[in-house]
C-alpha positions in Angstrom: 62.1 20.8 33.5 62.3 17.7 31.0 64.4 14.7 32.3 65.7 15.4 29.4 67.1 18.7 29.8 71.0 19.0 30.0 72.4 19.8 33.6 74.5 23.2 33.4 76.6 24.9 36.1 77.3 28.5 35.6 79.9 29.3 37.7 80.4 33.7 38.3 81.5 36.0 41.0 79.3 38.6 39.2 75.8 38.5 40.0 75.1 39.7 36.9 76.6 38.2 34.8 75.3 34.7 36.4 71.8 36.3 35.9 72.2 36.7 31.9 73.8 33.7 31.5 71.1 31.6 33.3 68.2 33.6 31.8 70.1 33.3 27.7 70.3 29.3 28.8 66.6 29.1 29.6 65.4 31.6 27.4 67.8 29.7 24.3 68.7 26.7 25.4 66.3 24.9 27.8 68.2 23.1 30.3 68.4 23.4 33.9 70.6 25.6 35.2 72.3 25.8 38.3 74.3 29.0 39.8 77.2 29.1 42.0 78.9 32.3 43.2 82.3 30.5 43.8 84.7 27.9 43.0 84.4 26.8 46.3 80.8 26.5 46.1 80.7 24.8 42.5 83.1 22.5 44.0 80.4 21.5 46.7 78.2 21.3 43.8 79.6 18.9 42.0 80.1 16.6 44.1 76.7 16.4 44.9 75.5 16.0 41.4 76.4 15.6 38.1 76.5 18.2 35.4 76.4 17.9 31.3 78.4 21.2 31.0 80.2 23.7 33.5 80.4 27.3 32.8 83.8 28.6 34.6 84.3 32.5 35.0 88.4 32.5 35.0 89.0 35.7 37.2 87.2 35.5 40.2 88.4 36.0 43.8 90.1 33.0 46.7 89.7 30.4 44.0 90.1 31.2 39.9 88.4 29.4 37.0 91.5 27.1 36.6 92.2 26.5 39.9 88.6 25.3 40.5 88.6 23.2 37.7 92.1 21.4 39.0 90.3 21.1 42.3 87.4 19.1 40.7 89.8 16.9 38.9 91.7 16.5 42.0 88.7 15.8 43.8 86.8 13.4 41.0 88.6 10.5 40.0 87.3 10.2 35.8 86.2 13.6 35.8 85.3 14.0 32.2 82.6 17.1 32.5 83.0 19.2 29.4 83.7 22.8 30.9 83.9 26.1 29.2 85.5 29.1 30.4 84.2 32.6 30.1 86.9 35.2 30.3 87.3 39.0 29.7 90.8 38.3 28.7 90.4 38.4 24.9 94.0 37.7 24.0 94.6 34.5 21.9 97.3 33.0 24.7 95.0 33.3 27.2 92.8 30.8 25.3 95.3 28.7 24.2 96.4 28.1 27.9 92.7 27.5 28.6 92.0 25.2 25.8 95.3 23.4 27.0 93.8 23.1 30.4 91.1 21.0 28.5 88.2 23.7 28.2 85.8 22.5 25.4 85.0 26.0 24.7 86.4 29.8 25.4 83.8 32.7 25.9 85.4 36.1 25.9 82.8 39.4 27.6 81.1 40.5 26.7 78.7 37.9 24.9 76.0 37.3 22.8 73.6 35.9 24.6 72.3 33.5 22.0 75.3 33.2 20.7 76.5 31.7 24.3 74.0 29.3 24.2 74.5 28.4 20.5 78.2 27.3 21.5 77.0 26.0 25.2 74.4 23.7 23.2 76.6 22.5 20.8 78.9 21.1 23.3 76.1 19.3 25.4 75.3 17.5 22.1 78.9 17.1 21.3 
């Protein structure tokens, strides 16, 4: 992978879900991707490293999309990641209390895949 290439961490309890979205962002997108199961793990992870973009599943079990992303702020002093959330909550206050969390982006399932990574990339290049 280019130097280059945005840094993305897709964060799903769903294995397969995880899988479509990391094969749409290298298929689409070409950046490196990097999985985590867990808010726990992508906690872990990014402290480690540094990411462009991270890709937060909201419902997912011991540690929720939100909750996650308070940890990393909590965690991070200048934390200033763009993050989206995907969610299968479709109603429009369940964005709005997502966007007012700070997400750059709200994803509802199911997706498009190119049409994930359309409004992944233009983030990144934001």
């Amino acid at each position: 992978m280019s130097r280059n290439a945005h840094a993305i961490l897709v964060v799903d309890d769903d294995e397969n879900i995880r899988t479509i979205v990391d094969l749409s962002i290298r298929t689409y997108g070409k950046c490196e991707v990097t999985l985590a199961s867990s808010g726990l793990q992508a906690i872990e992870l990014v402290r480690q490293r540094e990411f462009d973009l991270i890709v937060l599943d909201v419902m997912m079990p011991d540690l929720d999309g939100p909750a996650t992303l308070t940890e990393i702020r909590r965690g991070i002093p200048n934390f200033r990641t763009p993050v989206a959330f995907l969610t299968a909550k479709a109603q429009a206050s369940d964005a709005e209390y997502l966007m007012a969390l700070g997400a750059s982006n709200v994803i509802t399932k199911p997706f498009d895949p190119k049409g994930l990574v359309e409004a992944l990339c233009r983030i990144v290049e934001a």
